[in-house]
C-alpha positions in Angstrom: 6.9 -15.6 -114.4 10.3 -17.5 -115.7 11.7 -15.9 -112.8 9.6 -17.2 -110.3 9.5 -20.9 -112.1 13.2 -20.5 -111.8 13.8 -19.8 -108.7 10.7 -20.7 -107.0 12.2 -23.2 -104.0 14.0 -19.5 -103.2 11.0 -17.5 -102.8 9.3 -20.1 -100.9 11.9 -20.2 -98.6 12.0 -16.1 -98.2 8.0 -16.5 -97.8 8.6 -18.8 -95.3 10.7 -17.2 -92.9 9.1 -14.0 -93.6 6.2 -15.7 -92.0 8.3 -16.5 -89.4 9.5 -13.5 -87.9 6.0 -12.6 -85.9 5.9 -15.5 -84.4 9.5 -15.9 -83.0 9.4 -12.4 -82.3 5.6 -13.1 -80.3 7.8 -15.9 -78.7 10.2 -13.8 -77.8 8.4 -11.1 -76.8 6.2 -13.6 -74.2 9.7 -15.0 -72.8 11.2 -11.3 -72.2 8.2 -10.1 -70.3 8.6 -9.0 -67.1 6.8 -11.4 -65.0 6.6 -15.1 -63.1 7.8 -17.9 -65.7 7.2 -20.6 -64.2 9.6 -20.7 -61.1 11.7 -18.0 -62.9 10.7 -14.5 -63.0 11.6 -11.9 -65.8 12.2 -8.0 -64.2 11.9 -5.0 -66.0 15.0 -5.5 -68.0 14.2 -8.6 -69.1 16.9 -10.0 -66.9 16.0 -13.3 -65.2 16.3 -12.6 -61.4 18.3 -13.9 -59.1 19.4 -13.9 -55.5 16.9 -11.8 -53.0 14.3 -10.1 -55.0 11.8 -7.5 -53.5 8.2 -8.6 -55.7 5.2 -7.3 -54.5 6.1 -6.6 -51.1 7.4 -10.2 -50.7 10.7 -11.6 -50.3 12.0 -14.3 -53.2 15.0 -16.0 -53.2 16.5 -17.5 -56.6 19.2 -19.6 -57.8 22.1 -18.0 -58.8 22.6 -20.6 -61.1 19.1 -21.1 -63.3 17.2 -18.2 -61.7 14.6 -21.0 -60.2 13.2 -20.0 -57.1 14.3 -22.0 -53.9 11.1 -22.4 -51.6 12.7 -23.5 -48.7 14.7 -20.6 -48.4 12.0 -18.1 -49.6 9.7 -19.6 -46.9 12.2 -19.1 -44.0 12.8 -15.9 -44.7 8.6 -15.2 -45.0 8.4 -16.6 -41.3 11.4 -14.8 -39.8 10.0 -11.2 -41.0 6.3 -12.6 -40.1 7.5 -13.8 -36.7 9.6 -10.4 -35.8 6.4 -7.8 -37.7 4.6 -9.5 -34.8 6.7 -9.3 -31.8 6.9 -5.7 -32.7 2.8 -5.5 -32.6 2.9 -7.7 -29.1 5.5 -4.8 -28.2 3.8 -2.2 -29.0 0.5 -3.1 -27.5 2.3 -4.4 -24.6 3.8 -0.9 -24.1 0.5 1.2 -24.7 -1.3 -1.3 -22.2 1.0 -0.9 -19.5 1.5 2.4 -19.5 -2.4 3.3 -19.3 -2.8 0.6 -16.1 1.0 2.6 -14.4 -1.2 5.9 -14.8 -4.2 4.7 -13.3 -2.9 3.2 -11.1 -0.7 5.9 -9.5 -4.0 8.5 -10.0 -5.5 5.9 -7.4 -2.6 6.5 -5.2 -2.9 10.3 -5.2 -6.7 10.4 -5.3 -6.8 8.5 -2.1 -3.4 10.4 -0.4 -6.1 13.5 -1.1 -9.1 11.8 0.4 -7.6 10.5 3.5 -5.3 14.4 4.3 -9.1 15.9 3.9 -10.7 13.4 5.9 -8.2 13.7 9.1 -7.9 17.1 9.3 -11.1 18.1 10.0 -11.4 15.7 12.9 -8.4 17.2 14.7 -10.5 20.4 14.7 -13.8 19.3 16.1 -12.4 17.6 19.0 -10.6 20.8 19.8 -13.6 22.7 19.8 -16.3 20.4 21.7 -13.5 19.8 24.9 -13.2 23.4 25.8 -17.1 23.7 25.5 -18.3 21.0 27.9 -15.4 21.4 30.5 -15.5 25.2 31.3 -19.2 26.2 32.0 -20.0 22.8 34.2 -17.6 23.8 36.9 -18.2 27.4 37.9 -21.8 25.8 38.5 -20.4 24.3 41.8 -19.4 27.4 43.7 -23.3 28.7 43.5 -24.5 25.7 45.2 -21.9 26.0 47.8 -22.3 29.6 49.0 -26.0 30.4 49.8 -26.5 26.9 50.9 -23.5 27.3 53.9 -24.9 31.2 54.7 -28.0 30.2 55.4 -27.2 27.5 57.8 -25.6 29.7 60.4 -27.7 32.3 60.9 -30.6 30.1 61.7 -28.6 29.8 65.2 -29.2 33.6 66.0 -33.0 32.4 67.0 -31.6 31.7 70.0 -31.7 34.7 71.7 -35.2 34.3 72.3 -34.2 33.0 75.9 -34.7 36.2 77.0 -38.1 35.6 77.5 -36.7 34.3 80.9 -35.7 37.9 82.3 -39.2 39.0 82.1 -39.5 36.5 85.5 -36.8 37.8 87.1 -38.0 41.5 87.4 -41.1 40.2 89.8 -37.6 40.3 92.3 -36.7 43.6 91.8 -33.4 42.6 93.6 -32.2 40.7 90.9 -32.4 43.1 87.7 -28.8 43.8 87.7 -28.9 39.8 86.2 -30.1 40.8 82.8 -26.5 42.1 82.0 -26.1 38.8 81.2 -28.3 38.5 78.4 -26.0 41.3 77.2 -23.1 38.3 77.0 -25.4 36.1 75.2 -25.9 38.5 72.2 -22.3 38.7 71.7 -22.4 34.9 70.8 -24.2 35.9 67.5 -20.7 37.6 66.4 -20.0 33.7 65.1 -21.9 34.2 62.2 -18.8 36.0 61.0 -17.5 32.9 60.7 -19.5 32.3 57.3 -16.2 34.0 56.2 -15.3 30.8 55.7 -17.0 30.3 52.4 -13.8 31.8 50.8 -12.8 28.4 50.5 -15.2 28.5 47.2 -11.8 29.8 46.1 -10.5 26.3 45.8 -12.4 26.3 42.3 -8.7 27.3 41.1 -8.2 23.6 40.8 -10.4 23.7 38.0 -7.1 25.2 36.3 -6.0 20.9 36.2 -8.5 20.8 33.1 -4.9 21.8 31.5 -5.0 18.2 31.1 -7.6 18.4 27.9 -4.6 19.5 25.8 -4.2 15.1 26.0 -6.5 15.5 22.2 -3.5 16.8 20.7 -3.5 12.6 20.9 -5.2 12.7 17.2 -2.1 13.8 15.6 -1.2 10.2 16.0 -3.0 9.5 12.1 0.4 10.7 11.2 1.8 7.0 11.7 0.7 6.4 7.9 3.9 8.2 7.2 5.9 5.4 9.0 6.0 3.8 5.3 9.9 4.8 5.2 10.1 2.7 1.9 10.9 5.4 -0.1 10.6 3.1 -3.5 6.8 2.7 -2.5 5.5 4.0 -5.6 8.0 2.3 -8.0 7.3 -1.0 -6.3 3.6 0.0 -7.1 4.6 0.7 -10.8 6.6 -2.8 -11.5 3.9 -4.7 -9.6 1.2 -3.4 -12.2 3.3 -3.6 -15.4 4.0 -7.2 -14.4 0.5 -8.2 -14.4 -0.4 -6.6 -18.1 2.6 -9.1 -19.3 0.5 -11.9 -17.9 -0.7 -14.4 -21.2 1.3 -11.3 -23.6 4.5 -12.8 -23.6 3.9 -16.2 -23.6 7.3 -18.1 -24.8 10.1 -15.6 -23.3 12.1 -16.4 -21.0 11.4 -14.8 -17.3 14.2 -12.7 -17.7 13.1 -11.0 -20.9 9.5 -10.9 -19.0 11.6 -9.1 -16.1 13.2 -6.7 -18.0 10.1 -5.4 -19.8 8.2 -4.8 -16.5 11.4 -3.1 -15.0 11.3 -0.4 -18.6 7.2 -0.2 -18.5 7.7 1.0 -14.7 9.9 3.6 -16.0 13.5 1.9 -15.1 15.5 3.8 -18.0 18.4 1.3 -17.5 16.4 -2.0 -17.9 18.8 -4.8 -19.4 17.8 -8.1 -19.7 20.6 -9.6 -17.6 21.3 -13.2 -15.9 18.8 -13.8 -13.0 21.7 -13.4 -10.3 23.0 -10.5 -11.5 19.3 -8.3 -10.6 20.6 -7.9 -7.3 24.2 -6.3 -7.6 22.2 -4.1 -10.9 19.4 -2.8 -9.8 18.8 -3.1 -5.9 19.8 -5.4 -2.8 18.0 -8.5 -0.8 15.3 -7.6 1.7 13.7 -9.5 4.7 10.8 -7.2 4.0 8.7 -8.0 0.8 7.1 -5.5 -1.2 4.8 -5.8 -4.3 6.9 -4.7 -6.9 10.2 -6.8 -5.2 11.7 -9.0 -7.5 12.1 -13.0 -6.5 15.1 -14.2 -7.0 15.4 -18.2 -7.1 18.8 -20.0 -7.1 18.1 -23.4 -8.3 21.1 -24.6 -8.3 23.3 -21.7 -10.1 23.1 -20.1 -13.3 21.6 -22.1 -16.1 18.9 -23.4 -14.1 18.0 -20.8 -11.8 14.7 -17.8 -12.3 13.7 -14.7 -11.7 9.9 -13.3 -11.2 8.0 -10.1 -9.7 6.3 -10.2 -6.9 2.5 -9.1 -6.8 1.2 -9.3 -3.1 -0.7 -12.4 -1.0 1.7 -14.9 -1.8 1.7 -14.4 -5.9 4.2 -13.6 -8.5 4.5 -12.7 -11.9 6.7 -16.1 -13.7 7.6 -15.5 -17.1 8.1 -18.9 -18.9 6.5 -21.2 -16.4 6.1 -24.3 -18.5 6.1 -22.1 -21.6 3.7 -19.4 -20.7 3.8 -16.0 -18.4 1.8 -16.3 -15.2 0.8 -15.8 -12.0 1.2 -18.5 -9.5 2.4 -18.8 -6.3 5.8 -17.5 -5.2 6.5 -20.9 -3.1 7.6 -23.5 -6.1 9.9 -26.3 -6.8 13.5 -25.4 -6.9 14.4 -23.1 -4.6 13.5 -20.3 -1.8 12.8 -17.3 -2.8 14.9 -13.7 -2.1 13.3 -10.5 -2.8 15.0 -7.7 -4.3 14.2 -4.3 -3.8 14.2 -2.6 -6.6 16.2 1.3 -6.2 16.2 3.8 -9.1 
């Protein structure tokens, strides 16, 4: 007990910071713990973080100087990744949508190309087979009329001879009997009816060899015209016109030549660059007087800078990518120039 009397102030101070220890090591403990403090944030080695951190799947950036966050930055960066995980979406769905309407759309093209080959052929055939039909049989009809009708015409004239009813007067004279010799003469008149030799004519039915003329429905072979489409970029023209159209209210906010060079690579243009508007021409195809769905429209503007570039969908439309902001169709005829197509050649 002396002891403790003694040095009692001592062992209360021991006691005291005895009694310490827990609670500057709980303090401690709760200030090294890996986790947000307040804008700072402890990591697994108890190290306060700073710079770019990864937490959570989130981007941080801190001070290199207190560890603090900075917002401002941190928020920046949250909008640029934001901005450019959704332009990839926009691209990918863009891609996928496009590339169903190409497909269907060029199974249209075949489908009918099938239709239409089936459809004419059969014509051709049938009009072959009804000319030689009707035309042959009617004319031999004609030489039957011809012949019995002309035979018995003639011979009706034989009657004739029935004058010879006369010569039974004369023999009341016997004197004059040696007369009836020329009766005799008179017979010898009926030798015309070999003139119904004539009917050989019928013969002239050879002309019915001039029906040579029916080989004229050969004529039907004409449906070949719809081959005079000697575009031979028909069906990429097709392509680019529909892959244009599935950009429409998708890519809102690009410019029209980023909208341009996406329709050009969803119509299966490997090289597709996005490039200066007047520079389509020399890179990808030349200037037409004959526009296409699918041509590109080129408009000057007043030179690089201020001048566009759209796609051209038929009946007086286009395709214009950042017209007043948005991708649309409107009318190829607007304010700041005349158009020039370009045809397209890959």
């Amino acid at each position: 007990m002396n002891y403790v009397e003694n040095n009692g102030k001592k062992v209360a101070a021991v006691l005291c910071v005895a009694s310490c220890f827990p609670v500057v090591a709980t303090v401690y403990a709760m200030e090294t713990e890996p986790g947000w403090h307040g804008d700072k944030y402890i990591k697994e080695d108890a190290t306060v973080a700073k710079g770019w951190e990864e937490i959570e799947g989130k981007s941080y950036y801190f001070s290199e100087d207190d560890g603090t966050i900075e917002k401002e930055t941190t928020q920046k960066a949250v909008v640029a990744s934001v901005s450019s995980n959704i332009s990839g979406d926009v691209q990918e769905t863009v891609a996928n949508v496009a590339k169903e309407a190409v497909v269907k759309e060029v199974q249209k093209q075949e489908e009918e190309k099938n239709t239409q080959e089936v459809v004419e052929t059969p014509v051709d055939n049938t009009t072959e087979t009804q000319t030689p039909a009707e035309e042959v049989p009617a004319e031999p009809t004609t030489p039957v009329e011809e012949v019995p009708a002309e035979e018995p015409t003639t011979p009706v004239e034989p009657e004739t001879p029935a004058e010879p009813s006369t010569p039974v007067e004369e023999p009341s004279t016997p004197e004059t009997p040696a007369e009836p010799s020329t009766p005799v003469e008179e017979p010898s008149t009926p030798e015309t009816p070999a003139e119904p030799t004539t009917p050989v004519e019928p013969e002239t039915p050879s002309t019915p060899e001039t029906p040579t003329t029916p080989v004229e429905p050969t004529v039907p072979e004409t449906p070949t015209e719809p081959t005079t489409p000697t575009n031979p970029y028909a069906d990429l023209n097709a392509r680019i016109a529909a892959a244009a159209q599935t950009l429409v209210g998708v890519t809102d906010g690009q410019w029209c030549t980023q909208v341009v060079q996406q329709a050009l690579a969803l119509a299966g243009v490997s090289d597709a660059y996005q490039l200066w508007p007047d520079e389509y021409a020399g890179m990808y195809g030349y200037y037409t007087n004959d526009p296409q769905p699918g041509n590109l429209i080129y408009y000057n503007n007043g030179g690089r800078g201020v001048d566009h570039i759209a796609i051209y969908i038929g009946n007086g439309l286009a395709v214009h990518g950042n017209y007043n902001g948005r991708t649309v169709i409107e009318s190829v005829y607007i304010p700041g120039g005349a158009p020039q197509f370009i045809q397209v050649c890959r």
